[in-house]
C-alpha positions as CSV (number, residue, x, y, z in Angstrom):
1,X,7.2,-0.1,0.3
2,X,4.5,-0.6,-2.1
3,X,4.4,1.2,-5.4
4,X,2.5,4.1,-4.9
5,X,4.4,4.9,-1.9
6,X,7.7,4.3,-4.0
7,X,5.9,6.5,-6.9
8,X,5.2,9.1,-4.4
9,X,9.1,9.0,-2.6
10,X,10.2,9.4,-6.0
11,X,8.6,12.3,-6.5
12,X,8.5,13.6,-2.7
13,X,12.5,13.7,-2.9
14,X,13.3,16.5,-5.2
15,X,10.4,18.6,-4.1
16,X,11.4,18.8,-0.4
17,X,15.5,19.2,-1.7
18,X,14.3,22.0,-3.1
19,X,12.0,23.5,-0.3
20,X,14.2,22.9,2.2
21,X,17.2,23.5,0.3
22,X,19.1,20.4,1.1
23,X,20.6,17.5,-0.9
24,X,18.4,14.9,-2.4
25,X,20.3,12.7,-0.7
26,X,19.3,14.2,2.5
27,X,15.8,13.6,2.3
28,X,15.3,10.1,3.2
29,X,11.8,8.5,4.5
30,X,13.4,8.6,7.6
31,X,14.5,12.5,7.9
32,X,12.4,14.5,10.4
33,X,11.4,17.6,8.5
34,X,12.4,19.5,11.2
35,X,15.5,18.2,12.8
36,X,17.1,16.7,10.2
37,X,16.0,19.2,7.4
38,X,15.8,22.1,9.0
39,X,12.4,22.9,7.9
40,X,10.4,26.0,9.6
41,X,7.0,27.0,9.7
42,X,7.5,28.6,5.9
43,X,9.1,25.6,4.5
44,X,6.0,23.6,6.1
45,X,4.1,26.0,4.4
46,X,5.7,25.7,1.1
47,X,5.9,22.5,1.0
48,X,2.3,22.1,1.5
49,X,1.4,24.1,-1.1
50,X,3.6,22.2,-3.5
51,X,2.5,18.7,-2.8
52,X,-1.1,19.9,-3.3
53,X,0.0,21.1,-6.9
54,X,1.9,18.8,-7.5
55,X,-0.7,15.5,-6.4
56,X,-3.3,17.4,-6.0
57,X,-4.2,16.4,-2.5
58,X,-4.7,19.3,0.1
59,X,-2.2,18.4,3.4
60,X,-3.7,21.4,5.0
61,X,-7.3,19.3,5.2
62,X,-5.6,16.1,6.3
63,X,-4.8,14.8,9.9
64,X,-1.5,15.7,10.1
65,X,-1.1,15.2,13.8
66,X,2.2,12.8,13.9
67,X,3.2,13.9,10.4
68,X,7.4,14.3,11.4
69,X,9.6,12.6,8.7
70,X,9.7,12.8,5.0
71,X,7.9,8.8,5.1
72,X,5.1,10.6,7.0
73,X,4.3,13.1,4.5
74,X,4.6,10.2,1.6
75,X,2.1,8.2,4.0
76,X,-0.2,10.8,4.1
77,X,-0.3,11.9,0.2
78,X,-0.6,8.1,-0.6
79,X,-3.6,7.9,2.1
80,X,-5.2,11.5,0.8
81,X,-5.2,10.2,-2.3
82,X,-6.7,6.6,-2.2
83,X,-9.5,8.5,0.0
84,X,-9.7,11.0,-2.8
85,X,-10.8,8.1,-5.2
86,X,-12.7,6.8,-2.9
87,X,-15.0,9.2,-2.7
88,X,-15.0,9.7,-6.6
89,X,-16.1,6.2,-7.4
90,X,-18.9,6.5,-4.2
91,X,-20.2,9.8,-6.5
92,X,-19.9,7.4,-9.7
């Protein structure tokens, strides 16, 4: 795990605890959101909203065919956002 992905984990943990009102110590890279977490369609939603405040990168305008597990979502943040700036330094 590199250290954005770490960075991002770290982060990720407390946020989806919260959401999905579980134990941080539930929410492991490996915990399905739904399965394991218990997540439904308003905690989806919820969290979405949150990670996009939170690292400013909008999960509704990704790909998030495939996205099951906590590691999938902290995949796709760290992928949003090295596109994100991307773009920026193509504009620069």
């Amino acid at each position: 795990m590199d250290l954005a992905h770490r960075d991002v984990m770290e982060a990720l943990n407390p946020l989806c605890a919260q959401v999905m009102s579980v134990p941080p110590e539930s929410v492991v890279p490996e915990a399905r959101l739904v399965a394991d977490l218990g997540a439904d369609s308003l905690d989806v939603t919820e969290l979405e909203a949150a990670v996009e405040e939170l690292f400013g990168v909008s999960l509704k305008a990704a790909k998030t065919a495939g996205v099951a597990t906590v590691g999938d979502v902290a995949d796709l943040i760290v992928r949003q956002r090295a596109s994100d700036d991307d773009r920026r330094r193509a504009v620069a």
